[in-house]
C-alpha positions in Angstrom: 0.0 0.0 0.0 3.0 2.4 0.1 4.7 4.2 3.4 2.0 6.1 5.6 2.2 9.8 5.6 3.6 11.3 8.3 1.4 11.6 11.1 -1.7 9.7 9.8 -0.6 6.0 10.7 -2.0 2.9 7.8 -2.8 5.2 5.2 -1.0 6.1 1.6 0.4 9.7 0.6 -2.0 8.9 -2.3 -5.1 8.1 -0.5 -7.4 9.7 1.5 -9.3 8.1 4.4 -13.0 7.8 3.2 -12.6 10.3 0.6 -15.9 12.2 -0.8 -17.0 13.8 -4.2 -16.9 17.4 -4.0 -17.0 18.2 -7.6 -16.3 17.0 -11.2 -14.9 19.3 -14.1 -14.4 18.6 -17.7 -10.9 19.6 -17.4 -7.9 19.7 -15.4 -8.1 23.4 -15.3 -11.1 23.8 -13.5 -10.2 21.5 -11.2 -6.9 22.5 -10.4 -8.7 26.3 -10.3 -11.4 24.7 -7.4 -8.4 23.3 -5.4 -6.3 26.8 -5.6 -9.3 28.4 -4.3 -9.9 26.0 -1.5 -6.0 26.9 -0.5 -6.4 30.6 -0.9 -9.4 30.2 1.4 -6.9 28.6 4.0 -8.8 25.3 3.5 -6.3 22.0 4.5 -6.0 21.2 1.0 -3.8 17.8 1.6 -7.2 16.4 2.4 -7.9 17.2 -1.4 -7.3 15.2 -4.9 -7.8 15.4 -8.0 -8.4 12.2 -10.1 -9.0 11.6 -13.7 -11.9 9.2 -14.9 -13.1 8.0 -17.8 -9.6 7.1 -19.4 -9.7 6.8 -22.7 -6.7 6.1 -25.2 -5.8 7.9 -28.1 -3.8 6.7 -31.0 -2.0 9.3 -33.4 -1.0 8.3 -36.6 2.2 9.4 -37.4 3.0 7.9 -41.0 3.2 4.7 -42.9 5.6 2.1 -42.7 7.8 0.6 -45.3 10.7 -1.6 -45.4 12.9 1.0 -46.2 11.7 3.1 -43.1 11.8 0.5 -40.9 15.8 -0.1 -42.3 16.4 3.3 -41.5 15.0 3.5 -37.7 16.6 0.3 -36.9 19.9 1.7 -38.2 19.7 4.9 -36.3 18.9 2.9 -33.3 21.7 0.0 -33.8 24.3 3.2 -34.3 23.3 5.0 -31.0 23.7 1.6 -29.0 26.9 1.0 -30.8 28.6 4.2 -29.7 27.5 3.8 -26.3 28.9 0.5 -26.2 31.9 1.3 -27.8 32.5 4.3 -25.6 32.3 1.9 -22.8 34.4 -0.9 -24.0 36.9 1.9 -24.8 36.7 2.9 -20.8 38.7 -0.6 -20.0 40.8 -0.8 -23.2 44.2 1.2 -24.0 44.5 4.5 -25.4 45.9 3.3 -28.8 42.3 1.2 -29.5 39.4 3.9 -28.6 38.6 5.1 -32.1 38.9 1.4 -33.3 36.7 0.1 -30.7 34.2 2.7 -31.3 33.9 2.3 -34.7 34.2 -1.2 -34.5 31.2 -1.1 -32.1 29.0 1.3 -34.5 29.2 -0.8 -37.6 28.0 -4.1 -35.6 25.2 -1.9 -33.9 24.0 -0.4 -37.2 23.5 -3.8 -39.0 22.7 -5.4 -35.9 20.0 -2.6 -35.6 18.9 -3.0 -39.2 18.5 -6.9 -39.0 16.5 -6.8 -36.1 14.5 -4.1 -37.4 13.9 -5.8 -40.7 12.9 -9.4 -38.6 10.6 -7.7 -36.3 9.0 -5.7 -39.5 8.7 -9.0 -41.3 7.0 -10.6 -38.2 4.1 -8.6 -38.1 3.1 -9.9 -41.7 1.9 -7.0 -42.8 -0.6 -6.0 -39.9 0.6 -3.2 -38.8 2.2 -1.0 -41.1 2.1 2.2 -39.9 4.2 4.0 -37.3 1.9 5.7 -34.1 2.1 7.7 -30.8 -0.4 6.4 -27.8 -1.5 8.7 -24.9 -4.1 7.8 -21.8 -6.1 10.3 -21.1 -8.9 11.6 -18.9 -12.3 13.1 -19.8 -13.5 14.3 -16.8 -11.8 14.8 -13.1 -13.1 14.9 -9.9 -11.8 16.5 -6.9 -12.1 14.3 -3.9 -12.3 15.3 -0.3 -11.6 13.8 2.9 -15.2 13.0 4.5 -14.5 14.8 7.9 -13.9 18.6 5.7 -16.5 17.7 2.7 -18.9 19.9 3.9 -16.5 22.8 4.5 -15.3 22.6 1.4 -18.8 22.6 -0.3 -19.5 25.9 1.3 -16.1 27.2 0.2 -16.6 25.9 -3.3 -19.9 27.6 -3.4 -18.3 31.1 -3.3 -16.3 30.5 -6.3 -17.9 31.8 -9.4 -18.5 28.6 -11.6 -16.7 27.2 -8.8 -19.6 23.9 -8.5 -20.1 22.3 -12.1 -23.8 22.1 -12.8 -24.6 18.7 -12.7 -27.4 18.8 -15.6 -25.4 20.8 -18.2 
């Protein structure tokens, strides 16, 4: 469950002990705007969180893959591991033998990085050819209060213009 916070004995820095819904927001923003003005109204906002529901995953396209792509990326990739290994190697090895070593090194991690690029490519038969960038994100967040302050907070939320989402928009 994690170390306790200080002072509050069994329970996580992460969680709250029998945490209530004070409000939900359609964006971080607003949410982060309702728990600022808790703190400017000298309300104990470590009893407060904000959490993100309703995760949904996004998938961004960023181009298509070809073989010749694919060749490329894994050669980049072999060359940077290449280098560093070389540079290491170099580290226990005399003077005389770093640029040998290191380019030694670069050439094996390039086709290395090409080959396994190409076998991986070839692996997926075709099912996936197209390169992408995935994010997690939330929809909605909802600040959460600890159930001894909920109704303090409520009043304190209720002075801030737009502070309390209406729940039927």
């Amino acid at each position: 469950m994690g170390t306790p916070a200080p002072g509050r004995p069994g329970t996580s820095p992460l969680g709250l002990d029998f945490p209530q819904s004070l409000a939900v927001y359609d964006d971080y923003a607003a949410a982060q705007k309702a728990v600022d003005f808790l703190s400017d109204s000298k309300f104990p906002v470590e009893q407060c969180m904000i959490v993100g529901t309703d995760l949904k995953r996004i998938e961004r396209i960023t181009g298509r893959l070809t073989t010749s792509r694919v060749a490329v990326g894994g050669l980049l990739s072999g060359l940077w591991l290449g280098v560093f290994v070389g540079l290491v190697l170099s580290l226990f090895s005399d003077g005389e033998s770093f640029w040998t070593t290191v380019v030694a090194t670069t050439i094996f991690g390039g086709a290395f990085g090409i080959i396994w690029a190409l076998v991986g490519y070839a692996a997926t038969r075709g099912q996936r050819d197209f390169s992408s960038v995935t994010q997690v994100v939330a929809t909605k967040y909802e600040v959460l209060v600890e159930h001894k302050s909920a109704a303090q907070a409520r009043e304190l939320l209720a002075q801030l213009p737009g502070g309390t989402p209406n729940p039927f928009a």
